[in-house]
N, C-alpha and C positions, 0 to 999 in steps of 0.2 A: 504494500500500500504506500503510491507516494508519501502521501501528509504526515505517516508514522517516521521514516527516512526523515522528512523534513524536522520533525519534531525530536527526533532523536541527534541530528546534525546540531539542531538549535539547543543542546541540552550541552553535546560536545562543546561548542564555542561559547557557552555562558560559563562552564568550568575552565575552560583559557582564560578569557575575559576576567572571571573573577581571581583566578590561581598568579594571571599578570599582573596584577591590583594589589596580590601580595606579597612583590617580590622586596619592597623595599621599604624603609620611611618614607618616599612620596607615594605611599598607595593610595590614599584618596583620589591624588591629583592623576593616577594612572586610571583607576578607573572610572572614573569622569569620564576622560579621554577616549576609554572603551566605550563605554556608553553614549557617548557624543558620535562616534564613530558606528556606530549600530542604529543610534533610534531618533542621533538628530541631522548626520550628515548629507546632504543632497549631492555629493558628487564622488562617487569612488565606483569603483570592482573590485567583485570578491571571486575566487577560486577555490572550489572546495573538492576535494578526491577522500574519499572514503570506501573503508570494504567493512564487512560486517559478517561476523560468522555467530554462530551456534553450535554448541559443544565442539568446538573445534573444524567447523563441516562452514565451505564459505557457503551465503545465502542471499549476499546482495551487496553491487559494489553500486557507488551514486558517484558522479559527478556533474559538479554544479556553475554556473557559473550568473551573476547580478551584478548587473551595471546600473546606477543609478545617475540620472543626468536633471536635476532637478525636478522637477514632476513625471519625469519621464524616465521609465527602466524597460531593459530588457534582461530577461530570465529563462535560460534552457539548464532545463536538467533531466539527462540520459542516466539508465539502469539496465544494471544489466544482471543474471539472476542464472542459477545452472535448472535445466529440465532432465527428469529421469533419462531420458534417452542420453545424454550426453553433452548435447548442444546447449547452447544459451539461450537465455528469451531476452530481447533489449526491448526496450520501452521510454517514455520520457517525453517529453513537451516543450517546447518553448511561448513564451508569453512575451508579446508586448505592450505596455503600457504609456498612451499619455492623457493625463490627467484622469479624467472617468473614464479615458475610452479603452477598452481590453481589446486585443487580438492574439486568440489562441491556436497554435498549429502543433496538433497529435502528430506522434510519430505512426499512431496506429492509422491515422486518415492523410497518410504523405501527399501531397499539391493542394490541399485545402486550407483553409484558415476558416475559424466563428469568431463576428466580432462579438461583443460584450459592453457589459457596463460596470464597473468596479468603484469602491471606493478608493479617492485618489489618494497617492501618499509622496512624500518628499523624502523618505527614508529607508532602508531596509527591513527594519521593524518597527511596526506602526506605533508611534505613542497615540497609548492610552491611558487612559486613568487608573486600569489595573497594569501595563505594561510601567507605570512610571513609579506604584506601590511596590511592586518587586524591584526596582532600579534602588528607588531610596531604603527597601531594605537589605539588598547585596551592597548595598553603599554602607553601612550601620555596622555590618558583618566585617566588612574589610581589615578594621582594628585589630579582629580575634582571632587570626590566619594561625597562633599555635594552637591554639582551641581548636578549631573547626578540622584543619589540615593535619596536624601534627606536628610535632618542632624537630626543625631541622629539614622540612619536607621540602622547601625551598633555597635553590640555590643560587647564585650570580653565577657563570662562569668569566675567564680571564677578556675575555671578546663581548662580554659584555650580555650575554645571550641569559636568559633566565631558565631554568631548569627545574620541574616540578617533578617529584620522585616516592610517589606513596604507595603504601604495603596495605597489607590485607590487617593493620593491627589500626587503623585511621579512627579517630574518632569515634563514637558512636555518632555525636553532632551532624558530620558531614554524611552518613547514608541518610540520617532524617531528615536533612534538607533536599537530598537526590530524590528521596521518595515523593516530599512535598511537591517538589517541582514539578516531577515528571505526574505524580495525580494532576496537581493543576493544571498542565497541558493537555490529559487526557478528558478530562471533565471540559476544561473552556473549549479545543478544539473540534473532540469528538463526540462531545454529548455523551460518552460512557458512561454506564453508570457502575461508580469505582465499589459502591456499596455492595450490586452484587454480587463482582468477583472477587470481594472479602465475604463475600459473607458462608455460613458455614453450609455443606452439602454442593457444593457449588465446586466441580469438577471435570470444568472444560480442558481438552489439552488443546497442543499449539496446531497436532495435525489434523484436532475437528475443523482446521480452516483455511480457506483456499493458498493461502498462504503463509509463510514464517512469520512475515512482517503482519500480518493481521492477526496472526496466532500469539505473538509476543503483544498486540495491543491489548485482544481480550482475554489473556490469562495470566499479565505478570500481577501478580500481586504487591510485590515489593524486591526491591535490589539492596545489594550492598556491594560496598569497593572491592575489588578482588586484587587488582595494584591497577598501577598510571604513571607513565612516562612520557613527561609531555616539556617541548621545546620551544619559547618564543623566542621570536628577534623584535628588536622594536624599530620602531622607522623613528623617523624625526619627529614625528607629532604623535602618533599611533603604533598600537603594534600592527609589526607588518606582515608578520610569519608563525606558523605554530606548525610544529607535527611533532605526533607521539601515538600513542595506543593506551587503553581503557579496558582493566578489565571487570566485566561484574558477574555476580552471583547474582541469578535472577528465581526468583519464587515462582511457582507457578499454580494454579489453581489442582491441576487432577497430575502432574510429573512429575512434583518434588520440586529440586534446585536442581536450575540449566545453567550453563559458562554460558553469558556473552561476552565478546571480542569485539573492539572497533580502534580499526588504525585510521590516520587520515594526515591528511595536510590542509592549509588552508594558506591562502594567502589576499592580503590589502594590497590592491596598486592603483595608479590611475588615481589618486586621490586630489582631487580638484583640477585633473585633466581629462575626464569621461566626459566624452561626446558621443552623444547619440544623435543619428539624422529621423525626420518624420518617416513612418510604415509605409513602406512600399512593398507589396504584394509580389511587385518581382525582384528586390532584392532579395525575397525568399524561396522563389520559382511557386509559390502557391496563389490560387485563384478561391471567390467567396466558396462556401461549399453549398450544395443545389436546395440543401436545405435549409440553412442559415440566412436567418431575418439580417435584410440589410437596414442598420439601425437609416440610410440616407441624411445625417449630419450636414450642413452646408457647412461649406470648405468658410472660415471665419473671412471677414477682409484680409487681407493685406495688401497693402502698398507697395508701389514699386521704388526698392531701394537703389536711391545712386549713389555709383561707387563713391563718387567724390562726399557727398554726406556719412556715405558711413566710413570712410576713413576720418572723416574731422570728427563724427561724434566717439572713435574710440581716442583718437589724441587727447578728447576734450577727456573722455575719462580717465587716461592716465592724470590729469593736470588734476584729477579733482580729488583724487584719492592719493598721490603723492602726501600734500598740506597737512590732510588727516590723522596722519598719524601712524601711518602704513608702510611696510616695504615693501614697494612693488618694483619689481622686475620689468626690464623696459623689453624682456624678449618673452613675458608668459604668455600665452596661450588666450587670445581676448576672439570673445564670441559675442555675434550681434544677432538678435533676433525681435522679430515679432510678435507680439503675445495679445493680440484683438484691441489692444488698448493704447500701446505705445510701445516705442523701442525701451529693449534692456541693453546692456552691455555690461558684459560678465567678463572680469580679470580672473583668472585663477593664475596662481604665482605657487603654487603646490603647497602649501601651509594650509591647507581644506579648509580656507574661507574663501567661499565667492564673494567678488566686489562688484557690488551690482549699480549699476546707473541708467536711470530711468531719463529717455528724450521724449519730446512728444515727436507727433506725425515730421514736423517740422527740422528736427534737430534741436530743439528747446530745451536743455538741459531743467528739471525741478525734482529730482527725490533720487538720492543713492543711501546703499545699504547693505552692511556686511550679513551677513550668512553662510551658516547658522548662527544663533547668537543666544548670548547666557543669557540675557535680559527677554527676549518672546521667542521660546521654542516648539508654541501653537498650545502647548496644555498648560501656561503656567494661569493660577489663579489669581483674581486681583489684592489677594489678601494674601499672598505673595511680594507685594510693593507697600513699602512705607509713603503711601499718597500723604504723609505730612512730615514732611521731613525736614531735621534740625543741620541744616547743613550749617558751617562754622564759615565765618564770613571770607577767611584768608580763602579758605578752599572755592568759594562760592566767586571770589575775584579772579581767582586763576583760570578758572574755567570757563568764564564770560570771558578773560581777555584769549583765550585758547582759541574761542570758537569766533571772536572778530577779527582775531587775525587770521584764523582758516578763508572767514567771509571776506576780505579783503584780498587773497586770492583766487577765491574761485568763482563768486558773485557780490565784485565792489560794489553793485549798482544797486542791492540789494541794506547794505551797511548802513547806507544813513537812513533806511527807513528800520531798522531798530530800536525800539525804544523801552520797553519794557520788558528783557528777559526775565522770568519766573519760572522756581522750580516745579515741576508738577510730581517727577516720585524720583526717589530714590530706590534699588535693588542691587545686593547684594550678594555673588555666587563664587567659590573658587578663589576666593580672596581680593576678589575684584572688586568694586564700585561702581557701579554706573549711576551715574543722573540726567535724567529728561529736564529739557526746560523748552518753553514754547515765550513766543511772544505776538498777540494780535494788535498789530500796531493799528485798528479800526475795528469800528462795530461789524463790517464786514465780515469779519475773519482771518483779514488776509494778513500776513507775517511770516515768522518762520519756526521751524519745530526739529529741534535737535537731541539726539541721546550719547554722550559722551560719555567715555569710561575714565575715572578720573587714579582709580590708583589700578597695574602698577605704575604705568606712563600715561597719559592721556593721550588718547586718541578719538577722533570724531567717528562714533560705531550707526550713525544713520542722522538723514539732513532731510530736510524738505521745504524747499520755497512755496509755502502755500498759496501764495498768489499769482505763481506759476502751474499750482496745480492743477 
């Protein structure tokens, strides 16, 4: 069953994720970073390779692969599985997505595609309100890595690589949190219902069902660690690399206890240089399928861009994110698009924040904006922001004069109609400070509205000439 594979992949890279987080005194700050990198980042590729056995016997390898390009991903993942005769069965799909709009192409319906409708996402796992409860409590957890893991389970080596090395003596803590997890995923995902296969008389095996991987969903009862040797590397911002193997002791309803096995690799690349172009049906050699509602979408406007405007409005962009507070690279990767409303233009300089600038139809430069960002990452609540904030006057100077000398080089014409900057919130995340401040220089509205991060450096993290807007 795919979704078990996926679930089970996504159990592997939350125990990296968390086992990286404890390699050191900056754990918090590491998995943050993981976290940021899974549930808030819009531009990277993942690689994942994985085999999966039972009592020693393989049963299914996955490889996977998700590129995420800001609203817009693509996702193939092939399986491949042994049949009694000998031979293999492969299987697998790829998926593409932009915004709500899905297009699905079966390996088992090859030249075909179904489009779809999906909720859209900016990330590889969706934040939710339960996705960001389990974040803040693997965050909580992070502290108590000889509790939970065992001490000594974690190692540096000389190259800097972290090294996670546990035995079948692990905690009692960490099988209860593997158990938890993996119920949670079986309950949220699949609707399981985990009570009956605890409950007593209840003695399904793996082979009452069509397969392993659906035989392992409705009869594990409960796992415990068997060992794990697992290797990350970290990139410059993220980790970038992980492989190792996993072993568990799995309970089983009506067999006792089974050995599972999973080796794998994984790798982060691409991160703030994933481009994806819009679905073209023959880049895929596939056509609608005969049965497949065509949703007929009208193709949105767009305008015809001239070279000459969109080269001036990315110079204009490096000019405007330079002042800010930013190192931008004058050779990254800068992308222009249309998105029904106005141009973007997107720097990525590989540091996995997009720097975005909004033109109108025109070339009119009014709103730029880093992303992702500590300050709105789509789920934060408003009682999350000190909406009355005692800022200290020095700080409060520095920051006004930060952001009029910003305005003085990228919209002088803009400066003298300032007149009232006020703070509207202060938020706090990762040891940072950010603070918003707006000003309506008329009953109108019209002014400007800034979020600036004031410790560790200040830099301007989003702008908007509202009377450009």
């Amino acid at each position: 069953m795919k979704k078990l594979v996926c679930v089970i992949l996504a159990a592997v890279l939350a125990m990296i994720a968390c086992a990286a987080a404890f390699a050191n005194d900056t754990a918090v700050d590491l998995y943050d970073k993981t976290a940021i990198l899974l549930f808030e980042h819009n531009n990277l590729t993942l690689n994942v390779n994985a085999k999966l056995s039972l009592d020693g016997q393989w049963f299914k390898t996955v490889e996977g692969t998700w590129k995420q390009d800001g609203a817009n991903s693509f996702r193939k993942l092939h399986l491949r599985s042994p049949k009694a005769d000998g031979t293999e069965r492969e299987n697998g799909y790829t998926i593409v997505t932009e915004g709500y709009y899905l297009y699905l192409m079966e390996d088992f319906t090859p030249g075909f595609y179904r489009p779809g409708i999906t909720g859209d996402r900016a990330s590889v796992l969706r934040n939710t309100a339960e996705s960001k409860q389990l974040v803040s409590l693997g965050r909580a957890l992070v502290s108590q890595a000889d509790l939970i893991l065992g001490k000594d389970a974690i190692t540096k080596a000389d190259n800097g690589d972290i090294v996670i090395k546990i035995g079948d003596d692990a905690p009692a803590l960490l099988n209860a949190a593997l158990n938890q997890a993996y119920q949670f995923a079986v309950r949220r995902f699949f609707n399981v219902d985990y009570d009956r296969i605890l409950a007593e008389g209840s003695y399904a095996t793996i082979r009452d069902y069509g397969t392993v991987s659906q035989g392992i969903l409705y009869c594990a009862r409960g796992f415990s660690l068997r060992n794990a040797e697992i290797t990350v590397k970290m990139g410059e911002h993220y980790p970038a690399h992980a492989e190792g193997s996993i072993g568990l002791y799995m309970e089983t309803a009506g067999e006792g206890v089974r050995r599972l096995d999973i080796s794998f690799e994984a790798d982060a690349t691409d991160i703030g240089d994933t481009m994806l172009k819009k679905f073209d049906p023959a880049d895929y050699g596939v056509e609608l399928a005969p049965d497949a509602v065509d949703y007929g979408r009208e193709e949105p406007y767009q305008p015809v861009l001239d070279a000459a405007l969109k080269d001036q409005m990315e110079l204009d962009a490096m000019d405007i994110w330079r002042p800010a507070g930013f190192n931008t690279n004058a050779t990254a990767p800068v992308s222009c698009e249309w998105d029904e409303y106005n141009y973007i233009v997107t720097i990525r300089d590989g540091d996995g924040i997009d720097k975005k600038t909004f033109f109108d139809e025109t070339g009119r430069f009014y709103h730029m904006e880093a992303s992702p960002n500590d300050w709105w990452d789509g789920i934060l609540s408003i009682e999350e922001y000190n909406t009355e904030p005692q800022l200290d006057s020095e700080t409060d100077r520095k920051a006004k004069a930060f952001f009029m000398e910003y305005l003085e080089n990228i919209h002088y014409e803009q400066r003298d109609q300032v007149k009232d900057l006020r703070v509207q919130w202060t938020f706090e995340k990762n040891g940072n400070l950010y603070v918003c401040y707006e000003d309506k220089a008329d009953p109108n509205g019209e002014g400007v509205y800034f979020v600036i991060r004031i410790s560790p450096e200040m830099r301007i993290e989003s702008y908007s000439c509202i009377s450009n807007g």
